[in-house]
Gaussian input, Z-matrix of N, CA and C with variables (Angstrom, degrees):
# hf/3-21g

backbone

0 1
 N
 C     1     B1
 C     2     B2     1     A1
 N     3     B3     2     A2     1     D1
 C     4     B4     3     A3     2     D2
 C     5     B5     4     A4     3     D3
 N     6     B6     5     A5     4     D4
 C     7     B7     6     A6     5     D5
 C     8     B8     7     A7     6     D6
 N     9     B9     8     A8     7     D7
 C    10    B10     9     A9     8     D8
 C    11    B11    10    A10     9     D9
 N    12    B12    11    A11    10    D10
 C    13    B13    12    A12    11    D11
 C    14    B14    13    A13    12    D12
 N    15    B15    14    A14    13    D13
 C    16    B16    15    A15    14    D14
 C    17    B17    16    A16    15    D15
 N    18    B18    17    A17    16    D16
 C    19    B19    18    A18    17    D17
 C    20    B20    19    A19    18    D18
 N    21    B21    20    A20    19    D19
 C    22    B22    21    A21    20    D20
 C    23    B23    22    A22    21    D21
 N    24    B24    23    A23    22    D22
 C    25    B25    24    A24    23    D23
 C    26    B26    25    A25    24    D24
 N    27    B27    26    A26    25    D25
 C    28    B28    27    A27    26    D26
 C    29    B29    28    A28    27    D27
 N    30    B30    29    A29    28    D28
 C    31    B31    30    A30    29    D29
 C    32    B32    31    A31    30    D30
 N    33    B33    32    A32    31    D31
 C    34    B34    33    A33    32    D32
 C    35    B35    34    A34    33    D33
 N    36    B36    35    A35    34    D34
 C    37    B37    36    A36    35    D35
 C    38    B38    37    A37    36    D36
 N    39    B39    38    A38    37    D37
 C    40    B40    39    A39    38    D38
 C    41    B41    40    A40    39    D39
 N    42    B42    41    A41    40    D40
 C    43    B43    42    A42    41    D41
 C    44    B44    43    A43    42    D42
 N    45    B45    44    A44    43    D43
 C    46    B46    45    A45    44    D44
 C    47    B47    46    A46    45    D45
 N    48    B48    47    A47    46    D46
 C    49    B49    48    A48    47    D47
 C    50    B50    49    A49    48    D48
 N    51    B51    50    A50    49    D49
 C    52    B52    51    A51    50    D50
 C    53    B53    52    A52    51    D51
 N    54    B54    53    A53    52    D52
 C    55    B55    54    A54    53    D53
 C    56    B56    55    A55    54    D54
 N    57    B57    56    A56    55    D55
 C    58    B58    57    A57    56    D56
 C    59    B59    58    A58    57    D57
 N    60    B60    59    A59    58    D58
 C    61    B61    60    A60    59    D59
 C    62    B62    61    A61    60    D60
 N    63    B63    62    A62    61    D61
 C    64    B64    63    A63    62    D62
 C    65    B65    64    A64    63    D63
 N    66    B66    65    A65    64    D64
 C    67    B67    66    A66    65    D65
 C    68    B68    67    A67    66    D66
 N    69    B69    68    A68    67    D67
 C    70    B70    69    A69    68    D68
 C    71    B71    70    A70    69    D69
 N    72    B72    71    A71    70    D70
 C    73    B73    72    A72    71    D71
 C    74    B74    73    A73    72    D72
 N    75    B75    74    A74    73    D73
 C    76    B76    75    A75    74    D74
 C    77    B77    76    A76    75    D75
 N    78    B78    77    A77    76    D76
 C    79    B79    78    A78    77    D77
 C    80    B80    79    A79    78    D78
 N    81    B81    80    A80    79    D79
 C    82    B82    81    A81    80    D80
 C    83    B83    82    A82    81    D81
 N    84    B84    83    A83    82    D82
 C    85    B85    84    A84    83    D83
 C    86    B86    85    A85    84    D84
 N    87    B87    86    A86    85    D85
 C    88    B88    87    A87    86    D86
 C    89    B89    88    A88    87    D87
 N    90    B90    89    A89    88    D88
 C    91    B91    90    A90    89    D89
 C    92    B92    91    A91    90    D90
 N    93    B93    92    A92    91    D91
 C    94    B94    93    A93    92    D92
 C    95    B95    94    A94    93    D93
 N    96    B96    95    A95    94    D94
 C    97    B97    96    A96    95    D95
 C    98    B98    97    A97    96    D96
 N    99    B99    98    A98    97    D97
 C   100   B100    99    A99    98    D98
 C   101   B101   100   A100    99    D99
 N   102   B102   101   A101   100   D100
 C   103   B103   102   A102   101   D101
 C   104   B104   103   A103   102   D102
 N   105   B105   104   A104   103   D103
 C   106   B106   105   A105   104   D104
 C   107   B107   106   A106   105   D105
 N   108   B108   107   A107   106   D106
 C   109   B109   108   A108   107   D107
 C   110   B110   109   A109   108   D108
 N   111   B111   110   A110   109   D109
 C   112   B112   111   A111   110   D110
 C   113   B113   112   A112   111   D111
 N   114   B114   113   A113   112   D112
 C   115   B115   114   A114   113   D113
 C   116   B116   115   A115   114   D114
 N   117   B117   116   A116   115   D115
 C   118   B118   117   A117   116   D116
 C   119   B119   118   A118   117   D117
 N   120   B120   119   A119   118   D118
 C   121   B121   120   A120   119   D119
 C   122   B122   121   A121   120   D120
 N   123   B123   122   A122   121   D121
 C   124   B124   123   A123   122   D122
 C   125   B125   124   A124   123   D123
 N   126   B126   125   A125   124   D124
 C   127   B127   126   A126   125   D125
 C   128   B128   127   A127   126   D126
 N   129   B129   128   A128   127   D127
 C   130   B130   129   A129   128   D128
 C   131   B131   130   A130   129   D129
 N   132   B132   131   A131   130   D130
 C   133   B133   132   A132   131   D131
 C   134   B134   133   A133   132   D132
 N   135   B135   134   A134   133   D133
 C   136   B136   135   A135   134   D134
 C   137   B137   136   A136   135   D135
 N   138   B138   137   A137   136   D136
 C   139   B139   138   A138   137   D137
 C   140   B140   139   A139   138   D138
 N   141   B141   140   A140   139   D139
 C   142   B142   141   A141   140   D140
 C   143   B143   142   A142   141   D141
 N   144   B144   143   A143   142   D142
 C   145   B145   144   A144   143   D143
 C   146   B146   145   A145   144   D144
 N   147   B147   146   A146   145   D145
 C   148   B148   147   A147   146   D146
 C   149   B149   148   A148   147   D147
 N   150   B150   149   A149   148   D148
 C   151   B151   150   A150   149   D149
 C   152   B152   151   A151   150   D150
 N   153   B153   152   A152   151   D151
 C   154   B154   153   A153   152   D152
 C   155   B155   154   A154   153   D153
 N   156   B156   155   A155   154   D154
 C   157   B157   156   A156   155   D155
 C   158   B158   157   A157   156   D156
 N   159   B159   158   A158   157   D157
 C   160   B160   159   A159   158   D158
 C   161   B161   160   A160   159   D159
 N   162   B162   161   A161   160   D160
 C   163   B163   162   A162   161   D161
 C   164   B164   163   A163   162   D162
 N   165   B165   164   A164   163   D163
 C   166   B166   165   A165   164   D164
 C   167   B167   166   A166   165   D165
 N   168   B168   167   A167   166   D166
 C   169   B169   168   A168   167   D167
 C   170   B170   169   A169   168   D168
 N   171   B171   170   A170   169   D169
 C   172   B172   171   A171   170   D170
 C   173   B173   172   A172   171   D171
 N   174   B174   173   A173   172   D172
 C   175   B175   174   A174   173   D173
 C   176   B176   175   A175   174   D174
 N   177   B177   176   A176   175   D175
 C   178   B178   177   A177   176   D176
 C   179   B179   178   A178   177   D177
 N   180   B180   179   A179   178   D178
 C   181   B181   180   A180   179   D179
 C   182   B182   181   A181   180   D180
 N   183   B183   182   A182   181   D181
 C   184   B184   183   A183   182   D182
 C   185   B185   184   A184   183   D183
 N   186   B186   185   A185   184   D184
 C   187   B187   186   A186   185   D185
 C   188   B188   187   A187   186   D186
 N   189   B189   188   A188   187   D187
 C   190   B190   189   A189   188   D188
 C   191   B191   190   A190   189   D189
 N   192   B192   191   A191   190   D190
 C   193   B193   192   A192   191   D191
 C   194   B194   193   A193   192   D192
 N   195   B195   194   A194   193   D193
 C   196   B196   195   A195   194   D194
 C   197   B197   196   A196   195   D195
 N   198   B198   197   A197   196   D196
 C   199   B199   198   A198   197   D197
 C   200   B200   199   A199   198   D198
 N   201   B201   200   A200   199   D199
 C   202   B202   201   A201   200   D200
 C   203   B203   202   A202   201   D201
 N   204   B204   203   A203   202   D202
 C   205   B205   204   A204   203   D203
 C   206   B206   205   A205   204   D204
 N   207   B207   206   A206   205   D205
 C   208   B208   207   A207   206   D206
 C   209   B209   208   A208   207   D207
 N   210   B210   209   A209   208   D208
 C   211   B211   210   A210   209   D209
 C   212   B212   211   A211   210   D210
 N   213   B213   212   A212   211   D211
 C   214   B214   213   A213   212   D212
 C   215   B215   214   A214   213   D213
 N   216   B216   215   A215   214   D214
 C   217   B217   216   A216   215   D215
 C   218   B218   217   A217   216   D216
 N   219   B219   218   A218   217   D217
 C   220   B220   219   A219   218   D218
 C   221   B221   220   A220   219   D219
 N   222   B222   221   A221   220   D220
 C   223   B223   222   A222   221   D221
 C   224   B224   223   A223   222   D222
 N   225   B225   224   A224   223   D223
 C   226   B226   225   A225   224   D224
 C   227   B227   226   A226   225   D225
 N   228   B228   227   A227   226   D226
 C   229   B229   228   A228   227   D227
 C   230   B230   229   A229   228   D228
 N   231   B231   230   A230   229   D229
 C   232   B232   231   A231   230   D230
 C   233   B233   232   A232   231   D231
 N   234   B234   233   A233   232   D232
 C   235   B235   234   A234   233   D233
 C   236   B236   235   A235   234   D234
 N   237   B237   236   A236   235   D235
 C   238   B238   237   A237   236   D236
 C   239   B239   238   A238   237   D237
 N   240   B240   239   A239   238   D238
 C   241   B241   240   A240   239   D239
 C   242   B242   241   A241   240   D240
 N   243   B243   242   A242   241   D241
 C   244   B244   243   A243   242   D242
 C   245   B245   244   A244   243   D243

   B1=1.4341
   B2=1.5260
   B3=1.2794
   B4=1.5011
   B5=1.7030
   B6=1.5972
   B7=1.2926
   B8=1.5711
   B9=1.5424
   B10=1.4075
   B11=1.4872
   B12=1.5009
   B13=1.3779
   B14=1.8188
   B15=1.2725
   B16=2.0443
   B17=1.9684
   B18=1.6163
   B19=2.2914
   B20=1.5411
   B21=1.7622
   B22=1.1145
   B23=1.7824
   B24=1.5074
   B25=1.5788
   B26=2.0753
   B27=1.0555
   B28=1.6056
   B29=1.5183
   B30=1.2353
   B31=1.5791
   B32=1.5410
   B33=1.7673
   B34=1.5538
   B35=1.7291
   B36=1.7076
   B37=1.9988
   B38=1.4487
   B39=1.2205
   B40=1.4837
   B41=1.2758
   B42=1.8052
   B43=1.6493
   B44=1.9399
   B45=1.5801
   B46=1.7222
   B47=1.6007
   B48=0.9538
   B49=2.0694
   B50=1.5001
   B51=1.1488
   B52=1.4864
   B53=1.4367
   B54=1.4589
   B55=1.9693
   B56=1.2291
   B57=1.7215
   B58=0.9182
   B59=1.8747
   B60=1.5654
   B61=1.4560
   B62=1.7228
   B63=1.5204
   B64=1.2572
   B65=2.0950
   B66=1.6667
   B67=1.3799
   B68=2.0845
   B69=1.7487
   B70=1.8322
   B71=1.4860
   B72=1.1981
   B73=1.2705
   B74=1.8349
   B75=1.4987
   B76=1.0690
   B77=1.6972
   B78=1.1900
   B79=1.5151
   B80=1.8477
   B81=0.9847
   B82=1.3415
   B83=1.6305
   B84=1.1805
   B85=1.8444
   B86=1.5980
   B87=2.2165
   B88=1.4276
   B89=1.5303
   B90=1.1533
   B91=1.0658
   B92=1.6496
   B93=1.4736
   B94=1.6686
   B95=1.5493
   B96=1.4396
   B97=1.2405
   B98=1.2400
   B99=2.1419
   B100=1.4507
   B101=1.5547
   B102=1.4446
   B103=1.5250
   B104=1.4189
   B105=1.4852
   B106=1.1050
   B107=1.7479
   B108=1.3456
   B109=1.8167
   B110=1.6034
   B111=1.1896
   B112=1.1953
   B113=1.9453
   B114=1.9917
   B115=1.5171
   B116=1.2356
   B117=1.8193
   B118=1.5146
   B119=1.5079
   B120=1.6120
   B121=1.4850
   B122=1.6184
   B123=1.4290
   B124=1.4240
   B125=1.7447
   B126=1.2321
   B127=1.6320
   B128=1.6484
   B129=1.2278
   B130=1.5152
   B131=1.3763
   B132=1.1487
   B133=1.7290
   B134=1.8193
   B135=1.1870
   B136=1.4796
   B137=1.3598
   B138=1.4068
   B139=1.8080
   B140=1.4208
   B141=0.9220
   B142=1.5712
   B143=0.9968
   B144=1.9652
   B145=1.0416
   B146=1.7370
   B147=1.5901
   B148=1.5865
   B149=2.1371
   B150=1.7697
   B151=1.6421
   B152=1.4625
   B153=1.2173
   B154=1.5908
   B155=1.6110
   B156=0.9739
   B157=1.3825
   B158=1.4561
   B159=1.3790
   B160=1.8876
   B161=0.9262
   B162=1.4264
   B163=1.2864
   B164=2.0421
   B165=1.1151
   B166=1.5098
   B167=1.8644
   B168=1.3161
   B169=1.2205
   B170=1.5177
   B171=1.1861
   B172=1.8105
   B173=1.1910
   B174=1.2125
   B175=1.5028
   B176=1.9665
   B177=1.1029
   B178=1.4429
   B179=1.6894
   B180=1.2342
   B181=1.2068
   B182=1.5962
   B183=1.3298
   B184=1.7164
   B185=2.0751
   B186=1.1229
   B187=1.6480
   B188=1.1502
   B189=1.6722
   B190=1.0766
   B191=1.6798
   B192=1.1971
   B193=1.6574
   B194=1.7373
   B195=1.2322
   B196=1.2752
   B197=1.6431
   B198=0.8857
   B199=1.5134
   B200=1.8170
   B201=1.5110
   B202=1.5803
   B203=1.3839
   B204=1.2914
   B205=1.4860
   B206=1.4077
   B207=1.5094
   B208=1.3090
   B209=1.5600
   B210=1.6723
   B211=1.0595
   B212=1.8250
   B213=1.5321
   B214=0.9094
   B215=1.8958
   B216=1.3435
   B217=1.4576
   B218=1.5900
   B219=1.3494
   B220=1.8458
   B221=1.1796
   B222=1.3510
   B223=1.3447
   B224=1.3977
   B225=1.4361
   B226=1.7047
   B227=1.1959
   B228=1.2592
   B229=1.5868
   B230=1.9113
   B231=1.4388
   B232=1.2233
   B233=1.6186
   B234=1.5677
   B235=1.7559
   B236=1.5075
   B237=1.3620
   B238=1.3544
   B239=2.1509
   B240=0.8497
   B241=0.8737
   B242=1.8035
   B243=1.4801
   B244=1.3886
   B245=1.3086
   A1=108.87
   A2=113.85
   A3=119.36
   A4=116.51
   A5=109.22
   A6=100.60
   A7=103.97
   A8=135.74
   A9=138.48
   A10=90.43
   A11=127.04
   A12=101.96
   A13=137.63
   A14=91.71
   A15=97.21
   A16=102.25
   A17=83.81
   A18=99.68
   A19=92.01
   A20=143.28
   A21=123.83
   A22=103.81
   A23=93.66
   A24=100.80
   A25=108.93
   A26=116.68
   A27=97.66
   A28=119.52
   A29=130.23
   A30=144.85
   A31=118.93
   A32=71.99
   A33=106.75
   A34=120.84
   A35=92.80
   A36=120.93
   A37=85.11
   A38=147.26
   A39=141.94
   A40=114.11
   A41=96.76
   A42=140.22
   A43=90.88
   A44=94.19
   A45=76.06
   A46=115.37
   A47=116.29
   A48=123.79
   A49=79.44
   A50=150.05
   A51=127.22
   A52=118.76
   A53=97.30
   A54=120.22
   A55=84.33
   A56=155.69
   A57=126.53
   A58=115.61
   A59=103.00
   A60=131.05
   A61=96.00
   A62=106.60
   A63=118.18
   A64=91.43
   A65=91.28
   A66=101.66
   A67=111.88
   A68=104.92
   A69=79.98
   A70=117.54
   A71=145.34
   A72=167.14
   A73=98.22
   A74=106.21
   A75=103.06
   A76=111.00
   A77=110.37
   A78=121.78
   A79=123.97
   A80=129.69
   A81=112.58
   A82=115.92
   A83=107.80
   A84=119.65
   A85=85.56
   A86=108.59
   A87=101.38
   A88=107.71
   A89=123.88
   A90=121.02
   A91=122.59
   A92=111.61
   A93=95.71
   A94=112.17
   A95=117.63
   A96=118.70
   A97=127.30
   A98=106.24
   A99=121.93
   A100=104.99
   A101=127.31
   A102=105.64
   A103=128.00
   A104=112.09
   A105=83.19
   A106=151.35
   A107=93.89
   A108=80.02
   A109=106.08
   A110=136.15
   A111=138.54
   A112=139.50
   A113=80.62
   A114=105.97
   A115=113.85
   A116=106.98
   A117=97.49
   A118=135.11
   A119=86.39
   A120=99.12
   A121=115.22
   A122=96.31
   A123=112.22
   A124=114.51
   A125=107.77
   A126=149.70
   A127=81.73
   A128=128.91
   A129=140.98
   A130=118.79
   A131=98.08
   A132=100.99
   A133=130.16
   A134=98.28
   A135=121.63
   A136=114.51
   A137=110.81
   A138=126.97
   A139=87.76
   A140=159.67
   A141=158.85
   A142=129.45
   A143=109.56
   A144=105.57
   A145=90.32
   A146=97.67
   A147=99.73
   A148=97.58
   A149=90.41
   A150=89.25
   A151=113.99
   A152=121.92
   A153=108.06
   A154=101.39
   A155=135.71
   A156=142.19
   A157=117.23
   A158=85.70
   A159=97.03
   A160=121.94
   A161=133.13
   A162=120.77
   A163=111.71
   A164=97.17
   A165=114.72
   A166=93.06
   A167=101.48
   A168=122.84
   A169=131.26
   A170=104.67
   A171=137.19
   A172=122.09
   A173=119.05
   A174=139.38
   A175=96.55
   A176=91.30
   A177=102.80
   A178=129.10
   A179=138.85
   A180=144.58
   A181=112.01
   A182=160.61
   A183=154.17
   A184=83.14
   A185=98.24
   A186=108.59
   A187=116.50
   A188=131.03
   A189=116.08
   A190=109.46
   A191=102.28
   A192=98.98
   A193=103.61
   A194=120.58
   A195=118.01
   A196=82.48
   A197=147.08
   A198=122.91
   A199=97.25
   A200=112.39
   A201=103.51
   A202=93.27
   A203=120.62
   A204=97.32
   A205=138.14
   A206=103.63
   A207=99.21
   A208=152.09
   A209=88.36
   A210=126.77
   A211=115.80
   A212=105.47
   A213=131.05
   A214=115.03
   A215=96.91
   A216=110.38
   A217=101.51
   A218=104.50
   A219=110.35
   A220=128.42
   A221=121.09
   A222=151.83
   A223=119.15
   A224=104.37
   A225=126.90
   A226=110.03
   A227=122.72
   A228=124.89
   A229=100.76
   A230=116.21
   A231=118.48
   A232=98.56
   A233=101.40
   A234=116.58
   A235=109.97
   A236=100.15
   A237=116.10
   A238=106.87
   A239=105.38
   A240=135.84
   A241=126.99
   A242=124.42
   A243=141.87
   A244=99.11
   D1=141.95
   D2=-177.93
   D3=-75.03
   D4=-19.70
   D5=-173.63
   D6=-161.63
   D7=158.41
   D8=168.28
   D9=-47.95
   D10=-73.54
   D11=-165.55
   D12=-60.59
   D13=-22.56
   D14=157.43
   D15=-46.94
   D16=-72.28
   D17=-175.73
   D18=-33.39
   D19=-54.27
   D20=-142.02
   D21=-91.71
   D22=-42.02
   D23=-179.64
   D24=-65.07
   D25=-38.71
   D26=165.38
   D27=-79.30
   D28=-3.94
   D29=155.20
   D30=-24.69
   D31=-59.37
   D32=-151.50
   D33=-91.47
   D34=-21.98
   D35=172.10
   D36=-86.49
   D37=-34.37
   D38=-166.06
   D39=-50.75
   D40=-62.56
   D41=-169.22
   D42=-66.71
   D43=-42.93
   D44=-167.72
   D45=-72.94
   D46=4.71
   D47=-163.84
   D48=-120.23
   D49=-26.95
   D50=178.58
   D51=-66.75
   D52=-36.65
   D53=-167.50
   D54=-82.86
   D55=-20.50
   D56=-155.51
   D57=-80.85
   D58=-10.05
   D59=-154.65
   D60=-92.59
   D61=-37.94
   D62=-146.93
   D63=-75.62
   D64=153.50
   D65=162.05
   D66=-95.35
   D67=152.14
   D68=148.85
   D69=-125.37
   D70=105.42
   D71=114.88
   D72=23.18
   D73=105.19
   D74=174.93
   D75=-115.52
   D76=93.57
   D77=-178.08
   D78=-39.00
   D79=107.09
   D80=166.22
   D81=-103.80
   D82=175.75
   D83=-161.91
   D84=-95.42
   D85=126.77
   D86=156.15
   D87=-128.61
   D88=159.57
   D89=152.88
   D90=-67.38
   D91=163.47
   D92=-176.86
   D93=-65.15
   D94=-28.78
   D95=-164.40
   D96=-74.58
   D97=-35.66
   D98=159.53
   D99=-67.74
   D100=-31.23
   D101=167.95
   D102=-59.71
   D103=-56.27
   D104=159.77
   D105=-90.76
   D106=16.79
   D107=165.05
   D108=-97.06
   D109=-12.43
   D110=123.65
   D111=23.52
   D112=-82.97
   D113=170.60
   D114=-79.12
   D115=-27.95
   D116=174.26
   D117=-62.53
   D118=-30.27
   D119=-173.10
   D120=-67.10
   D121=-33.91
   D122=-171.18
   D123=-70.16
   D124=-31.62
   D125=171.41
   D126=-49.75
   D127=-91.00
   D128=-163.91
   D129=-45.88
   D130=-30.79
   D131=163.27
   D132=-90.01
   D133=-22.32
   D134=173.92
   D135=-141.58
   D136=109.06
   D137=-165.18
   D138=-102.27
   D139=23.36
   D140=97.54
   D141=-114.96
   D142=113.59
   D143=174.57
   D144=-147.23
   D145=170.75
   D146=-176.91
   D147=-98.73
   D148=160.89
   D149=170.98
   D150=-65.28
   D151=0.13
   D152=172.94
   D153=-96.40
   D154=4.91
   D155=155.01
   D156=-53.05
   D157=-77.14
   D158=161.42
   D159=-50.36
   D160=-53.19
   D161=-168.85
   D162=-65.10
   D163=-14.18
   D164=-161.70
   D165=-76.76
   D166=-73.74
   D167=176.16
   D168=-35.85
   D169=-58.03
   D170=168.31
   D171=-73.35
   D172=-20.00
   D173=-175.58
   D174=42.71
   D175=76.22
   D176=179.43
   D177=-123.44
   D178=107.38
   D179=166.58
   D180=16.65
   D181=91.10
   D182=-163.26
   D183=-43.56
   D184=-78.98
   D185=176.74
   D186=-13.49
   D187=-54.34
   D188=-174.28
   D189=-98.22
   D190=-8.83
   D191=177.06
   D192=-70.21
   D193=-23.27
   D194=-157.48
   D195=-105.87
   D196=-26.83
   D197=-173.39
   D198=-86.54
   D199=-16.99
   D200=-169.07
   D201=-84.82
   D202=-56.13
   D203=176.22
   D204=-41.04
   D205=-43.39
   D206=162.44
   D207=-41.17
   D208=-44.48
   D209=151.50
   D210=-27.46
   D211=-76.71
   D212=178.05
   D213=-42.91
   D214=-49.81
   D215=-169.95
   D216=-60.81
   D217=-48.25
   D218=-179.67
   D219=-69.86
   D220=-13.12
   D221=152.19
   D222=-49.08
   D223=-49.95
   D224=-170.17
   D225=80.64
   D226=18.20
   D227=-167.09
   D228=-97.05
   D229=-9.59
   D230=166.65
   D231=-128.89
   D232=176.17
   D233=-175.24
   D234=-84.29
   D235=-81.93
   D236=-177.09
   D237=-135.13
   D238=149.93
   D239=162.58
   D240=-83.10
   D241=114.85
   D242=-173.01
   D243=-92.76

């Protein structure tokens, strides 16, 4: 490279084509109980889907999507779990 500012300006076109791929995940606050009637609901419209669905969708905690499903699975109120 001829100069720091060439090194910074392809840095920075690098950074910008990486973010272009990226999602941003906007989290909201649930209780366990609105989570899961939540997943259920979401469940009823799509009879396969993976927990990164939900979490995507619901904007929900990975943590609590994965303990509600679980939840769910022991329940029998869902099949299987992805």
């Amino acid at each position: 490279m001829k100069s720091r500012t060439e090194l910074i300006e392809r840095a920075i076109e690098r950074y910008i084509e990486d973010l272009k791929g990226s999602k941003v995940l906007v989290l909201r606050e649930w209780t366990p109980t609105k989570a899961k009637a939540a997943v259920v609901k979401f469940l009823k419209n799509r009879p396969s889907a993976y927990v990164s669905d939900i979490i995507e969708a619901l904007g929900m905690e990975p943590d609590l999507a994965f303990r509600t499903v679980d939840t769910l699975l022991r329940e029998g109120a869902v099949d299987r779990a992805a």
